[in-house]
C-alpha positions as CSV (number, residue, x, y, z in Angstrom):
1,X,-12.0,-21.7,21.7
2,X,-9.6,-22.8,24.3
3,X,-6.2,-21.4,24.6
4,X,-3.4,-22.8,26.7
5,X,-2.3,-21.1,30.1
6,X,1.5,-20.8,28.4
7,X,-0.5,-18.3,25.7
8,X,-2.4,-16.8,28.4
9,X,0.4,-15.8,30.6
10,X,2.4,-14.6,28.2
11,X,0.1,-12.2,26.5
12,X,-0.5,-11.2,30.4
13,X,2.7,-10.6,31.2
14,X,3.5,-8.1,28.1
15,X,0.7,-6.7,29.0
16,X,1.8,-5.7,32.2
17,X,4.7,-4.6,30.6
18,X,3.6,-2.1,28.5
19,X,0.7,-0.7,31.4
20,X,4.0,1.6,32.4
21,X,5.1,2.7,29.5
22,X,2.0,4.5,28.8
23,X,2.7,7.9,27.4
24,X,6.4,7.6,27.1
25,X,6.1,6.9,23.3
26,X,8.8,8.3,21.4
27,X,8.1,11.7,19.5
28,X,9.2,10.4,16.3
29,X,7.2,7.1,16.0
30,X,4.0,9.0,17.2
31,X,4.5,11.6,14.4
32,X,5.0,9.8,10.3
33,X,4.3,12.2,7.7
34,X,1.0,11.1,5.7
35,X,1.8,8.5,2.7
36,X,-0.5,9.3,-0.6
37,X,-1.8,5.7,-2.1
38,X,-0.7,6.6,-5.2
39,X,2.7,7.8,-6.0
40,X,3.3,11.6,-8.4
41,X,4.0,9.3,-11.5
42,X,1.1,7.3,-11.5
43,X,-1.2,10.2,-10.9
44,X,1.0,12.3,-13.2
45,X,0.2,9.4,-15.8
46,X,-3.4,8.8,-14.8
47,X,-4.2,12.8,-15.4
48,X,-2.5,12.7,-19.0
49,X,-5.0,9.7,-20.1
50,X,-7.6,11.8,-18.7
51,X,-6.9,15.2,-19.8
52,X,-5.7,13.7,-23.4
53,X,-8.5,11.7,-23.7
54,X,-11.4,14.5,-23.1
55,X,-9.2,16.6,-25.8
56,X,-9.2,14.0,-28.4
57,X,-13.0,13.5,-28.2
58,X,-13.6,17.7,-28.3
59,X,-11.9,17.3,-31.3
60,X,-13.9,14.8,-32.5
61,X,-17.0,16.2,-31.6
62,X,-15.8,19.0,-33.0
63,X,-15.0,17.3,-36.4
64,X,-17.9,15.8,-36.9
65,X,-20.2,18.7,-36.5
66,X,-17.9,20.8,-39.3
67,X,-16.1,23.1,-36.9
68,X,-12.5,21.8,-38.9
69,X,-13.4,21.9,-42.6
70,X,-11.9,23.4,-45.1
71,X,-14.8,25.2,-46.3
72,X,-13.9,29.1,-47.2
């Protein structure tokens, strides 16, 4: 792959550029606070389908072996 001197220079000369700016990054860019990859309403939503859906089949289960009848 052959790239053109115009490419090469440029990319040389940031370079360069940045070489004395080492350590003088800024203390807020350095720092972000940590992002979740999944915001509170779809986890809030994704634990009600779980959580409802293991009640509704205990209550099945639980139906189906008797547990719920009527039976005095």
């Amino acid at each position: 792959m052959t790239v053109s001197k115009r490419v090469v220079a440029a990319k040389s000369q940031k370079y360069h550029e940045n070489v004395h700016r080492r350590g003088a990054v800024p203390e807020l860019s350095s720092r972000k606070e940590p992002r979740f990859a999944v915001g509170p309403v779809l986890l809030g939503f994704f634990l009600f389908v779980v959580v409802g859906s293991s009640v509704v089949q205990i209550i099945q289960s639980a139906s189906a072996r008797g547990l719920f009848s009527s039976k005095a």
